[in-house]
PDB file with SEQRES, HELIX, SHEET and CRYST1 records, atoms N, CA, C and O in Angstrom:
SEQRES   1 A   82  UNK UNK UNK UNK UNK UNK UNK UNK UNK UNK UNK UNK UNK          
SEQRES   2 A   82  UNK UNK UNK UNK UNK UNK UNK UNK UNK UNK UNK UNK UNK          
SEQRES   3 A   82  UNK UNK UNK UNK UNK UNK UNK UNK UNK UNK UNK UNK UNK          
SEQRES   4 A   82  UNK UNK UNK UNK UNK UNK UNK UNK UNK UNK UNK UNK UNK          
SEQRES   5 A   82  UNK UNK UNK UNK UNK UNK UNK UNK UNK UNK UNK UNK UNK          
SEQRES   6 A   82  UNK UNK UNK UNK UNK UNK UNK UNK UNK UNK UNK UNK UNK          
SEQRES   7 A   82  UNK UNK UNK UNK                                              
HELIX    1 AA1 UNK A    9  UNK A   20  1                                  12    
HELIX    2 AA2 UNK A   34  UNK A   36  5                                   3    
HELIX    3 AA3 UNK A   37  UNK A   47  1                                  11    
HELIX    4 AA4 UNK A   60  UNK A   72  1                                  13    
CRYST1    1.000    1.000    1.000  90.00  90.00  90.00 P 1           1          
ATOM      1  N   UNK A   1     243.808 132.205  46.646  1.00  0.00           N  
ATOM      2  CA  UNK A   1     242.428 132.001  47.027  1.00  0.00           C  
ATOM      3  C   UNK A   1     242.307 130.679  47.791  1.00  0.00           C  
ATOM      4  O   UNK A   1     242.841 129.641  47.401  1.00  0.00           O  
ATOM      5  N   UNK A   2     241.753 130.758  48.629  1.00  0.00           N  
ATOM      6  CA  UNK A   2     241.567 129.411  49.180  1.00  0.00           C  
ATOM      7  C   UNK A   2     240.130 128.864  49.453  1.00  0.00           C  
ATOM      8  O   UNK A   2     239.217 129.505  49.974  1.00  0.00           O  
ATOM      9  N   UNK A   3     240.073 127.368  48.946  1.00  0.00           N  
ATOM     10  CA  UNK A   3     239.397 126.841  48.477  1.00  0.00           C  
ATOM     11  C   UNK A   3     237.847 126.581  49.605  1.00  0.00           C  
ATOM     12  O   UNK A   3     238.030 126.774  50.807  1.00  0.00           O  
ATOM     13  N   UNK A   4     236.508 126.184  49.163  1.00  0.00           N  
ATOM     14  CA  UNK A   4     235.485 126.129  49.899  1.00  0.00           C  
ATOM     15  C   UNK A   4     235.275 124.337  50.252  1.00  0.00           C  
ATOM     16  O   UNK A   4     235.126 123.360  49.519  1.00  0.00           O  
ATOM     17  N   UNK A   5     235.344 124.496  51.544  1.00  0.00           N  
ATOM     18  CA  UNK A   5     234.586 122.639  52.004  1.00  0.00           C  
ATOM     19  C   UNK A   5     235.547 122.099  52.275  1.00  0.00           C  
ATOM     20  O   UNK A   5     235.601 120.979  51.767  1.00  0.00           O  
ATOM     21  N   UNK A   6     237.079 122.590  53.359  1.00  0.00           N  
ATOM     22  CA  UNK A   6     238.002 122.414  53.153  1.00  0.00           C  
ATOM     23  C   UNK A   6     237.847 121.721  54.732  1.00  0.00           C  
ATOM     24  O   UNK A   6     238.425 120.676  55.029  1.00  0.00           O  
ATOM     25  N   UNK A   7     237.010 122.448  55.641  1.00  0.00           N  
ATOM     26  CA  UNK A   7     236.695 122.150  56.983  1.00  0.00           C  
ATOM     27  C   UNK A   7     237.791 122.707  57.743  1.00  0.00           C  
ATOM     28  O   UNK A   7     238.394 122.189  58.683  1.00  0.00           O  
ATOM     29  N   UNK A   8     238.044 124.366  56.949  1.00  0.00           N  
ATOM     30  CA  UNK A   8     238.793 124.955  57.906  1.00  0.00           C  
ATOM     31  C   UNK A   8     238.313 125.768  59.068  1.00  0.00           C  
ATOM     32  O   UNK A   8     239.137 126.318  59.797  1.00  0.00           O  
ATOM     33  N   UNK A   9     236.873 125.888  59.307  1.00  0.00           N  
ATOM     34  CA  UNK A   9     236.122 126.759  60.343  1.00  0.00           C  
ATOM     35  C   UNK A   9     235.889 125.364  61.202  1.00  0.00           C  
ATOM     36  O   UNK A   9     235.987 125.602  62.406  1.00  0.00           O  
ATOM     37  N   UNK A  10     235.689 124.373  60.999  1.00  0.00           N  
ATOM     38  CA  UNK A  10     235.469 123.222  62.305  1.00  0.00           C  
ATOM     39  C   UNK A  10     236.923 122.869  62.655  1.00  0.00           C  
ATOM     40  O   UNK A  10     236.916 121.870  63.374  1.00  0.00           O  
ATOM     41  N   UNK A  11     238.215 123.331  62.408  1.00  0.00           N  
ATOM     42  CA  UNK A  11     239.255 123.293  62.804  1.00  0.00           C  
ATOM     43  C   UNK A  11     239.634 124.338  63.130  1.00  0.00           C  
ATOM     44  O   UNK A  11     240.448 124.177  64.039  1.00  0.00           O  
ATOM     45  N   UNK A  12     239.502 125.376  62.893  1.00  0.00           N  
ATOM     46  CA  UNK A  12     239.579 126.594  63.724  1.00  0.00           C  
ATOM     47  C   UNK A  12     238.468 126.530  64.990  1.00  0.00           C  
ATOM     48  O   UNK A  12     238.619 127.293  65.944  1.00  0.00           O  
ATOM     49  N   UNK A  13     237.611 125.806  64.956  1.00  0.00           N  
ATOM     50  CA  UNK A  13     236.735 125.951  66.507  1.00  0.00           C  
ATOM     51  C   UNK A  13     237.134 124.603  67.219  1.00  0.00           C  
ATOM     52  O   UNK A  13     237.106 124.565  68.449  1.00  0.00           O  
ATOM     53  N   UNK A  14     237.462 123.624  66.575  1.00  0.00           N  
ATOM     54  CA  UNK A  14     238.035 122.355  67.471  1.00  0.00           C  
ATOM     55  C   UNK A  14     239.778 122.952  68.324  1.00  0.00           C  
ATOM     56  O   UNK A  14     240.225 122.821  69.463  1.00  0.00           O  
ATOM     57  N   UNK A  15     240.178 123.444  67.371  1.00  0.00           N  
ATOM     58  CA  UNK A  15     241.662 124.253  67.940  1.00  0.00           C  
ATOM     59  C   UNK A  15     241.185 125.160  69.736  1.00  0.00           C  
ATOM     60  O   UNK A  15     241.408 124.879  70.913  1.00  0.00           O  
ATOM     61  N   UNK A  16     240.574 126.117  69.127  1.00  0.00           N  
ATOM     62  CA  UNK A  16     240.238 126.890  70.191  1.00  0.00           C  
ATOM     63  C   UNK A  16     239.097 126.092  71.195  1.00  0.00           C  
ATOM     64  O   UNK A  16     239.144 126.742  72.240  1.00  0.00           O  
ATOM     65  N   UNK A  17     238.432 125.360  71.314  1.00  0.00           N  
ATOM     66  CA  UNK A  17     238.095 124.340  71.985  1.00  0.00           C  
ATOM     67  C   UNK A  17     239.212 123.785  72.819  1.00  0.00           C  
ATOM     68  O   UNK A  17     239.416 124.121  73.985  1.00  0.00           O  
ATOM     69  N   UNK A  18     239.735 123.143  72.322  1.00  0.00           N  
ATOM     70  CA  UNK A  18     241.014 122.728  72.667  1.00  0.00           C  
ATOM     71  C   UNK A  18     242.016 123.310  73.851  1.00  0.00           C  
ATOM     72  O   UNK A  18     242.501 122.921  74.914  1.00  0.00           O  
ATOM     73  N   UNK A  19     242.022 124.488  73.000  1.00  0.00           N  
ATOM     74  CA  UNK A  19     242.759 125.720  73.859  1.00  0.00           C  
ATOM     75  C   UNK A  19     241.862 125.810  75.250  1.00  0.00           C  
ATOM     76  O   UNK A  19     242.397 125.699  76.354  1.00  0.00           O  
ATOM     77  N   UNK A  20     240.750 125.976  75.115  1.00  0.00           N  
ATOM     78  CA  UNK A  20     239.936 126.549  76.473  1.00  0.00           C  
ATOM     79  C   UNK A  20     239.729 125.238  77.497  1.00  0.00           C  
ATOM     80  O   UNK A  20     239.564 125.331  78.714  1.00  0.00           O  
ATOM     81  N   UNK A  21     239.776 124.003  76.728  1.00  0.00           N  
ATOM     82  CA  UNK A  21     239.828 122.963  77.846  1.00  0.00           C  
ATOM     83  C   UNK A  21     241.306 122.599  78.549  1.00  0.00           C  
ATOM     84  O   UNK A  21     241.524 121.797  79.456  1.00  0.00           O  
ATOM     85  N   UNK A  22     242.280 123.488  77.802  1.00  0.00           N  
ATOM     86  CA  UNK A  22     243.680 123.240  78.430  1.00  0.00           C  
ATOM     87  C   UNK A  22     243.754 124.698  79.436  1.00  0.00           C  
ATOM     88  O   UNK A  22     244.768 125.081  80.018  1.00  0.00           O  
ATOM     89  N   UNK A  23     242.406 125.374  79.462  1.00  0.00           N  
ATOM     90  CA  UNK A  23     242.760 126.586  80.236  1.00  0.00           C  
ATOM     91  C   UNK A  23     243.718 127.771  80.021  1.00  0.00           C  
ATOM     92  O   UNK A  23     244.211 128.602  80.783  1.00  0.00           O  
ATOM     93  N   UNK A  24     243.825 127.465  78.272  1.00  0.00           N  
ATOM     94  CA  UNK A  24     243.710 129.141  77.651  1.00  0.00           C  
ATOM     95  C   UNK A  24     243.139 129.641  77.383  1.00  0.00           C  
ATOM     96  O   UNK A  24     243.050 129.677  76.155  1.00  0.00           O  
ATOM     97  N   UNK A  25     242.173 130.530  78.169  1.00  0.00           N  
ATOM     98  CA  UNK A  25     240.913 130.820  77.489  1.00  0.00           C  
ATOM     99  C   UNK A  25     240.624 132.182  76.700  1.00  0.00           C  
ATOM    100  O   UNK A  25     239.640 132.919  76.638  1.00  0.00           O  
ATOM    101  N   UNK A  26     241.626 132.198  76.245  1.00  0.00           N  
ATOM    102  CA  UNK A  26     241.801 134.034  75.362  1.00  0.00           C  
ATOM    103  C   UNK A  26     241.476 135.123  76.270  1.00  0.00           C  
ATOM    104  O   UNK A  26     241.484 135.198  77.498  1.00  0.00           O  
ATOM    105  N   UNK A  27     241.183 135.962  75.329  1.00  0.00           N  
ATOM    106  CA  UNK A  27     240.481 135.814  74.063  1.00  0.00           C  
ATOM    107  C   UNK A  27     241.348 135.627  73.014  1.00  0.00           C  
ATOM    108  O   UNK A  27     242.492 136.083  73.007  1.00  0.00           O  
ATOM    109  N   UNK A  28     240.914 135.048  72.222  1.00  0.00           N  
ATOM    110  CA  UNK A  28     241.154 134.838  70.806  1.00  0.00           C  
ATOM    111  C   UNK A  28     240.352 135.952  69.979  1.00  0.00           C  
ATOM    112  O   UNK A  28     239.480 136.754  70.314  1.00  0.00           O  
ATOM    113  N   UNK A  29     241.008 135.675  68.741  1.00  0.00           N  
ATOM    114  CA  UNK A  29     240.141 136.992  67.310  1.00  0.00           C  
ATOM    115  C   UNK A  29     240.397 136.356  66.378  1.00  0.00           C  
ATOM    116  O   UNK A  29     241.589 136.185  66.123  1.00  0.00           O  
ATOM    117  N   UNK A  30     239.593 135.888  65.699  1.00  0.00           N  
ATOM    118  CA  UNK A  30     239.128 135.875  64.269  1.00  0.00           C  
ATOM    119  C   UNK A  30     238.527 136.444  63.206  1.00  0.00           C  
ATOM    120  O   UNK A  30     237.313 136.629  63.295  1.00  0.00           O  
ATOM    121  N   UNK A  31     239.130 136.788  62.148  1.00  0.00           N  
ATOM    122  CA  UNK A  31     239.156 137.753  61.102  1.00  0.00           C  
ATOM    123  C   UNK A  31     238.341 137.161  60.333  1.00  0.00           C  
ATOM    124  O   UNK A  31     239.035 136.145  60.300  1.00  0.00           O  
ATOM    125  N   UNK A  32     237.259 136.829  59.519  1.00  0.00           N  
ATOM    126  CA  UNK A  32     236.309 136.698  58.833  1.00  0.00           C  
ATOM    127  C   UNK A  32     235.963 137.414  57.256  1.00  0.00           C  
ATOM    128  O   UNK A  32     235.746 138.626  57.285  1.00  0.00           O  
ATOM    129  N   UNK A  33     235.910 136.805  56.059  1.00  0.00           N  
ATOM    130  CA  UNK A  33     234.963 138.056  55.517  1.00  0.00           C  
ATOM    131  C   UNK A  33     233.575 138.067  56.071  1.00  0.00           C  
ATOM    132  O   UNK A  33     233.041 137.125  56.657  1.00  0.00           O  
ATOM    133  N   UNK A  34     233.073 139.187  55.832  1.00  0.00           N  
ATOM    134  CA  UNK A  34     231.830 139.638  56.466  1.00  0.00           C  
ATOM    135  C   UNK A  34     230.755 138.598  55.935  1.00  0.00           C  
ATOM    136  O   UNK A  34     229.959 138.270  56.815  1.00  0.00           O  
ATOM    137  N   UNK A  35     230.568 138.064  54.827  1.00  0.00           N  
ATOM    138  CA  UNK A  35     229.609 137.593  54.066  1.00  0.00           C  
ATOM    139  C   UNK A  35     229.714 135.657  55.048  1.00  0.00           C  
ATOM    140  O   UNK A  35     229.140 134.655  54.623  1.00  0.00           O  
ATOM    141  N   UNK A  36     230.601 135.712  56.343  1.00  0.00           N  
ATOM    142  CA  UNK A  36     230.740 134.450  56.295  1.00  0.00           C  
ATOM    143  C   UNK A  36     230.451 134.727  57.830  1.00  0.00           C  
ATOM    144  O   UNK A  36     230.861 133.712  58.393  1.00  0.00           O  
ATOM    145  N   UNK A  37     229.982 135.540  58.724  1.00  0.00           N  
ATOM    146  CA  UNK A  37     230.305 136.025  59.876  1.00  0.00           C  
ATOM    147  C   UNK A  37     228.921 135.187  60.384  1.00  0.00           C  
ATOM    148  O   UNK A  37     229.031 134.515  61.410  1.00  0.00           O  
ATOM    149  N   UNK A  38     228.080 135.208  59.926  1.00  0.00           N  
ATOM    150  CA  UNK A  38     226.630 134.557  60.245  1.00  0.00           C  
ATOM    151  C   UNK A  38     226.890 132.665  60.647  1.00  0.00           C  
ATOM    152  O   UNK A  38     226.229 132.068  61.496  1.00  0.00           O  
ATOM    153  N   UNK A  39     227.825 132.130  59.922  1.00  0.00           N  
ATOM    154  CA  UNK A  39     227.939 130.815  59.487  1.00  0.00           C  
ATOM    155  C   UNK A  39     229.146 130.498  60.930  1.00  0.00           C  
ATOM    156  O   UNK A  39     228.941 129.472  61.579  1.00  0.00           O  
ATOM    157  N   UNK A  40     230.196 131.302  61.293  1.00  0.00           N  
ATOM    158  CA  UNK A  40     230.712 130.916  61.927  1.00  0.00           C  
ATOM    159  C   UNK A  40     229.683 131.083  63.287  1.00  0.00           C  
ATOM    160  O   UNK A  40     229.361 130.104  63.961  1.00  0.00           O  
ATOM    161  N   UNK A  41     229.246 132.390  63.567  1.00  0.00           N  
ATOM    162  CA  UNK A  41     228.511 132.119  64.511  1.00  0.00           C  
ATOM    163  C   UNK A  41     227.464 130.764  65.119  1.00  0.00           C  
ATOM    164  O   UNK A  41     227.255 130.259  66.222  1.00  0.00           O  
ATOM    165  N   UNK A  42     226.988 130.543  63.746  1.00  0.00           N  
ATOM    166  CA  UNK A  42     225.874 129.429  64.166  1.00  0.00           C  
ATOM    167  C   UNK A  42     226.976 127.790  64.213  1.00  0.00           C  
ATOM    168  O   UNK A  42     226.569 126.822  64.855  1.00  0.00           O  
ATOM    169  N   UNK A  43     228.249 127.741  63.493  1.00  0.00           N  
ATOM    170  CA  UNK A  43     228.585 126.831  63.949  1.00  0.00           C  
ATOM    171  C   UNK A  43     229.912 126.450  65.268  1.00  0.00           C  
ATOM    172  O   UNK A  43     230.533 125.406  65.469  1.00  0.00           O  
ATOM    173  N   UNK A  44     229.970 127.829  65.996  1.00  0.00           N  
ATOM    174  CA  UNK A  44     230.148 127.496  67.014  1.00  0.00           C  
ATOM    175  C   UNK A  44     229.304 127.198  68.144  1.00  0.00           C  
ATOM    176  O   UNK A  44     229.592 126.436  69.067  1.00  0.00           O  
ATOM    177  N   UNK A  45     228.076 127.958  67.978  1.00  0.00           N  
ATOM    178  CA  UNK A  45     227.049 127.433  69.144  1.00  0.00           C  
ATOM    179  C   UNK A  45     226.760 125.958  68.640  1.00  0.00           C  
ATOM    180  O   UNK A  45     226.395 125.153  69.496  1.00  0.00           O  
ATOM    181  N   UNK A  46     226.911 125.462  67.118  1.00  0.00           N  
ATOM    182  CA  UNK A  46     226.962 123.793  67.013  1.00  0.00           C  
ATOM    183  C   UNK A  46     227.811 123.068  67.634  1.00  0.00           C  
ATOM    184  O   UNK A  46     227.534 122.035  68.243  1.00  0.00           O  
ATOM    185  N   UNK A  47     229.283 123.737  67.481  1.00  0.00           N  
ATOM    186  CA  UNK A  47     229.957 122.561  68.007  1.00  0.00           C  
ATOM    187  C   UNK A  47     231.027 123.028  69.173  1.00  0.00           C  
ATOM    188  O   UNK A  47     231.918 122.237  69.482  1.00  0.00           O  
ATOM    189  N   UNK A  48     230.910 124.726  70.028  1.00  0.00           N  
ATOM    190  CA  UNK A  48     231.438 124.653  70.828  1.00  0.00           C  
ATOM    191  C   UNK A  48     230.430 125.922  71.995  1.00  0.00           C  
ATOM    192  O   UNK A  48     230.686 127.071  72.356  1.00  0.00           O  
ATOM    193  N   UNK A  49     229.248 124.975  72.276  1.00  0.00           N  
ATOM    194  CA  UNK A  49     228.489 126.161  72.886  1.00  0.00           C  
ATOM    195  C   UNK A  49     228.538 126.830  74.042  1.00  0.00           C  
ATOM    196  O   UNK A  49     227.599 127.514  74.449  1.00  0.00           O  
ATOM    197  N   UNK A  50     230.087 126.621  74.907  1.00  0.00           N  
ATOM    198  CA  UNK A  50     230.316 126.732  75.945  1.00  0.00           C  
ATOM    199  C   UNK A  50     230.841 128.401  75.532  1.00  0.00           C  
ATOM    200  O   UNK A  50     230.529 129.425  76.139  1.00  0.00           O  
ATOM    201  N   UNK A  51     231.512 128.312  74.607  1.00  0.00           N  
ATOM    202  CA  UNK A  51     232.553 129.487  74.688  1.00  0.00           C  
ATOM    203  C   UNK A  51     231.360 130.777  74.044  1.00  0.00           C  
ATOM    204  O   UNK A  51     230.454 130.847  73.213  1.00  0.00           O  
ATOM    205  N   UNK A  52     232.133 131.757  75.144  1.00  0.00           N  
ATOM    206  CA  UNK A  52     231.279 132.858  75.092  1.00  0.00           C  
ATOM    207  C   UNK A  52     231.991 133.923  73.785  1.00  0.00           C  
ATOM    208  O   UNK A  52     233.101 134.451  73.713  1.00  0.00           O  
ATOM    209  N   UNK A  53     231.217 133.938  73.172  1.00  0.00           N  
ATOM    210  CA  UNK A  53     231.274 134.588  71.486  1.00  0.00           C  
ATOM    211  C   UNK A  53     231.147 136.006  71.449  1.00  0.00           C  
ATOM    212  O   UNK A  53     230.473 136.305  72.436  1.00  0.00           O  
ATOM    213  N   UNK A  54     231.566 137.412  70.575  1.00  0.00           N  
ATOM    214  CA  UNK A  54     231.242 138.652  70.624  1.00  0.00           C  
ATOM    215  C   UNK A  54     231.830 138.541  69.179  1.00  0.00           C  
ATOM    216  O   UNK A  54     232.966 138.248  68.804  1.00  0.00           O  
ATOM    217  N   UNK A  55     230.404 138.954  68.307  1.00  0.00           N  
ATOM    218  CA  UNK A  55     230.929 139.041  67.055  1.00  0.00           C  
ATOM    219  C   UNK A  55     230.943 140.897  66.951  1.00  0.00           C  
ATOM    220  O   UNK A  55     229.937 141.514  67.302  1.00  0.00           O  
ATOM    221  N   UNK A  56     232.037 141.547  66.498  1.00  0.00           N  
ATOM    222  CA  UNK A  56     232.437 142.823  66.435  1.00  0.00           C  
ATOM    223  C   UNK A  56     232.137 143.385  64.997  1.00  0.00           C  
ATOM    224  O   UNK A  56     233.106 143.796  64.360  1.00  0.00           O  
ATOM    225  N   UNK A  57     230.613 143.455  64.297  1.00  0.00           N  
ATOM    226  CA  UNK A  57     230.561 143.788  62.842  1.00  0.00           C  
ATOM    227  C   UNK A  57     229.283 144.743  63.540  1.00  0.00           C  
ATOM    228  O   UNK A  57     228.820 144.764  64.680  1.00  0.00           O  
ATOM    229  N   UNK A  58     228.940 145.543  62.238  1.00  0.00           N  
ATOM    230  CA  UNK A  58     228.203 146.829  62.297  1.00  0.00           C  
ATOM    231  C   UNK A  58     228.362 147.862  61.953  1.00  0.00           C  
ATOM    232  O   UNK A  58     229.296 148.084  61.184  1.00  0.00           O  
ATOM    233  N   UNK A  59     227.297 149.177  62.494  1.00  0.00           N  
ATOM    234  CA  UNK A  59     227.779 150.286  61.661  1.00  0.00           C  
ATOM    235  C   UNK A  59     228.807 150.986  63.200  1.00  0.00           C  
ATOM    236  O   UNK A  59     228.881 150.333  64.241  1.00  0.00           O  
ATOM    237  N   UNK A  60     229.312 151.994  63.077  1.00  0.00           N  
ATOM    238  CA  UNK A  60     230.412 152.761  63.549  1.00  0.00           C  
ATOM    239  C   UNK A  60     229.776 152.641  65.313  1.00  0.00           C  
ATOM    240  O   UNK A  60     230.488 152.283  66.251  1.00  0.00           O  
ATOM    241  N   UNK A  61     228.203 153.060  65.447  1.00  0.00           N  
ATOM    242  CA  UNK A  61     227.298 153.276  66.784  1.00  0.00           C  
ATOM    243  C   UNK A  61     227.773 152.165  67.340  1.00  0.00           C  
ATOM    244  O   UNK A  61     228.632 152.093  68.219  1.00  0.00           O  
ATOM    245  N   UNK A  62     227.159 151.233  66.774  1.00  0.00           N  
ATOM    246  CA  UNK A  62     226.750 149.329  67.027  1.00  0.00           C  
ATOM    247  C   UNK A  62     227.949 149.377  67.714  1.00  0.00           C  
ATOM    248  O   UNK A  62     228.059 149.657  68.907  1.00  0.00           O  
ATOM    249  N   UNK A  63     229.082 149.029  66.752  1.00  0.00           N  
ATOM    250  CA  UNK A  63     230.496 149.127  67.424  1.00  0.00           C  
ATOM    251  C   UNK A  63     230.869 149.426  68.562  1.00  0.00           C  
ATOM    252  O   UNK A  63     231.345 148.826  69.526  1.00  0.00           O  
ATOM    253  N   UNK A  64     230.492 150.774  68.237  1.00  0.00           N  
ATOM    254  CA  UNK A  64     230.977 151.581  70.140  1.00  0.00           C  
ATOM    255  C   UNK A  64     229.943 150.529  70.674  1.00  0.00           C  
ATOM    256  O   UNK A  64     230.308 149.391  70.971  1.00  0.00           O  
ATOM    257  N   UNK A  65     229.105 150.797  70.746  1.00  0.00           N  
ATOM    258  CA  UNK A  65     228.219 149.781  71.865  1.00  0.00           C  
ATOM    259  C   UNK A  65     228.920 148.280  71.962  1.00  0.00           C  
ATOM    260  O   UNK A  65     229.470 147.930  73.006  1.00  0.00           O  
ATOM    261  N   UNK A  66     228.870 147.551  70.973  1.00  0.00           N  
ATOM    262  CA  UNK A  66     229.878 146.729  71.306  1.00  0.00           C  
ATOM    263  C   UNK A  66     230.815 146.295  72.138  1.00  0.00           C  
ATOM    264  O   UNK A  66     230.833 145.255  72.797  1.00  0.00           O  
ATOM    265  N   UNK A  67     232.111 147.725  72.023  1.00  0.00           N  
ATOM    266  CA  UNK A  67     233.181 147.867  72.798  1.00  0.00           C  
ATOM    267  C   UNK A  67     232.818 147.922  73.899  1.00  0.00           C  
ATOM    268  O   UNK A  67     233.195 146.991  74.610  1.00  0.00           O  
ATOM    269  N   UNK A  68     232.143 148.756  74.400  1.00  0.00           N  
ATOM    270  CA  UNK A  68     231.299 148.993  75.825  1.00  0.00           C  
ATOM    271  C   UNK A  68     230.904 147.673  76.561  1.00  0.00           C  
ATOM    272  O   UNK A  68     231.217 147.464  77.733  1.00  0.00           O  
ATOM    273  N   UNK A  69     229.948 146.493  75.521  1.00  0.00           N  
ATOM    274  CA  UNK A  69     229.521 145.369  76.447  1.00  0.00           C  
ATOM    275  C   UNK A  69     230.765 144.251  76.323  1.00  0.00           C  
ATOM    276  O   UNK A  69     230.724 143.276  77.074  1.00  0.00           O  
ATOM    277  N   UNK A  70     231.719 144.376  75.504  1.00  0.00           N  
ATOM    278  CA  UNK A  70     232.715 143.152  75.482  1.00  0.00           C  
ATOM    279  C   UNK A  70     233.694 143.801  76.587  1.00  0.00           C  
ATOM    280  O   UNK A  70     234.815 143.294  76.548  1.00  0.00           O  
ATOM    281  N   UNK A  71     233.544 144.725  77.486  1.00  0.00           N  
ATOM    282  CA  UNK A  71     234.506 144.834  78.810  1.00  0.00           C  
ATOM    283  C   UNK A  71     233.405 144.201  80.214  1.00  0.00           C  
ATOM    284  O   UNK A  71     233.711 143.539  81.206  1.00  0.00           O  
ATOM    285  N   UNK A  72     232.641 144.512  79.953  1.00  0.00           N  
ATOM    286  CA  UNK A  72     231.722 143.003  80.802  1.00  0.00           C  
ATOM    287  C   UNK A  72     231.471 141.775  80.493  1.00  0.00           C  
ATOM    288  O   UNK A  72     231.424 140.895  81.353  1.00  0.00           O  
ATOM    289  N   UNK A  73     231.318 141.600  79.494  1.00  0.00           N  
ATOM    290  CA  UNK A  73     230.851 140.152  78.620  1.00  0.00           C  
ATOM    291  C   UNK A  73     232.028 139.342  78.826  1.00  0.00           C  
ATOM    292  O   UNK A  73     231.587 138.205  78.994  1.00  0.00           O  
ATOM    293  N   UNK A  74     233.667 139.301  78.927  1.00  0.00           N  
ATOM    294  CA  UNK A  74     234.754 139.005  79.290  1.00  0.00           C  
ATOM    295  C   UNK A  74     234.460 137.672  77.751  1.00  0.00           C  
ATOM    296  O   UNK A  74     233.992 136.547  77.927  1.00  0.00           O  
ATOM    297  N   UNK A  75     234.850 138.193  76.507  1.00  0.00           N  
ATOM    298  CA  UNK A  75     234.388 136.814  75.753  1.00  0.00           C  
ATOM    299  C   UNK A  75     235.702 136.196  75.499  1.00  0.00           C  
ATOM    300  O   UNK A  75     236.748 136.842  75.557  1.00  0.00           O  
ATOM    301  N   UNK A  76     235.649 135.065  75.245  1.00  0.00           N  
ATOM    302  CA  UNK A  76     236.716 133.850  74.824  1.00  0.00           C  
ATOM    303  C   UNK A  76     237.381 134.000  73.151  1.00  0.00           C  
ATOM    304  O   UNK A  76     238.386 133.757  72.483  1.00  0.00           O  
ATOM    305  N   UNK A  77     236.057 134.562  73.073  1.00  0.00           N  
ATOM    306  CA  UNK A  77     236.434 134.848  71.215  1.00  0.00           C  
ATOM    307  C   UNK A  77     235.675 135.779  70.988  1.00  0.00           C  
ATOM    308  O   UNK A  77     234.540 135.983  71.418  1.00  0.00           O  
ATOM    309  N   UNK A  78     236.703 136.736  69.857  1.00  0.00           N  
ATOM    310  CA  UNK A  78     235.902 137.576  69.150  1.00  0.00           C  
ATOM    311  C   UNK A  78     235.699 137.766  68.172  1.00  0.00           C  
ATOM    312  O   UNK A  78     236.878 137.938  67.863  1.00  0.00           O  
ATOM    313  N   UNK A  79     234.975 137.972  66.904  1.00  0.00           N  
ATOM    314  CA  UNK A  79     235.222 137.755  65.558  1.00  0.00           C  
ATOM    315  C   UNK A  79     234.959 138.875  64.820  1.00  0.00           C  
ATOM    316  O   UNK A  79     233.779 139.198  64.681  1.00  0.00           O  
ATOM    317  N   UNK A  80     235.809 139.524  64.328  1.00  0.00           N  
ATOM    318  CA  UNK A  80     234.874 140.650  63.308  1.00  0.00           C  
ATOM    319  C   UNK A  80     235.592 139.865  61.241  1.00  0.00           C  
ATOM    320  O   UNK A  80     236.094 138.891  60.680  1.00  0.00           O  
ATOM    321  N   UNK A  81     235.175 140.983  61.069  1.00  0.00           N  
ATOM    322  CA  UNK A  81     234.926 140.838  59.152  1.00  0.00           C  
ATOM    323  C   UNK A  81     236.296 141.545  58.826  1.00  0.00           C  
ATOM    324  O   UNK A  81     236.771 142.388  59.588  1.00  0.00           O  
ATOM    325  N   UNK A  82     236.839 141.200  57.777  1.00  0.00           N  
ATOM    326  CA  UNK A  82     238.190 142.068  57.202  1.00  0.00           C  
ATOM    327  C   UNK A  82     237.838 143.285  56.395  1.00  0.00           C  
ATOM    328  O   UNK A  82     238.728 143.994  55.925  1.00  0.00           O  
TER     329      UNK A  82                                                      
END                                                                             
């Protein structure tokens, strides 16, 4: 189990930050539990609001729709839930 307040989501977005100012710009994927998918969202528009985000959670429809706008949306990161 790994532990809470560890400041492993502001090091997972300073990393990939990182990455995109050295001009790797993914995409990247991040695996999430679902119950935490809300929190990463709001703290990357805190601390990296450049990078264009597609969080991949929903029911089966949502999804497909999803898939559909992340081949235009071209995102840097994507995140769904395990």
């Amino acid at each position: 189990m790994v532990e809470k307040g560890l400041g492993k989501t502001i090091q997972v977005i300073a990393f990939i930050a990182y990455l995109m100012e050295t001009n790797v710009r993914g995409p990247h994927l991040i695996v999430v539990p679902s119950s935490t998918i809300e929190n990463w969202m709001a703290e990357f528009i805190k601390w990296c609001p450049k990078v264009k985000l597609l969080t991949y959670y929903g029911s089966q429809d949502e999804r497909k729709q999803l898939r559909h706008m992340a081949k235009k949306k071209k995102a840097n990161v994507s995140q769904s839930s395990q």
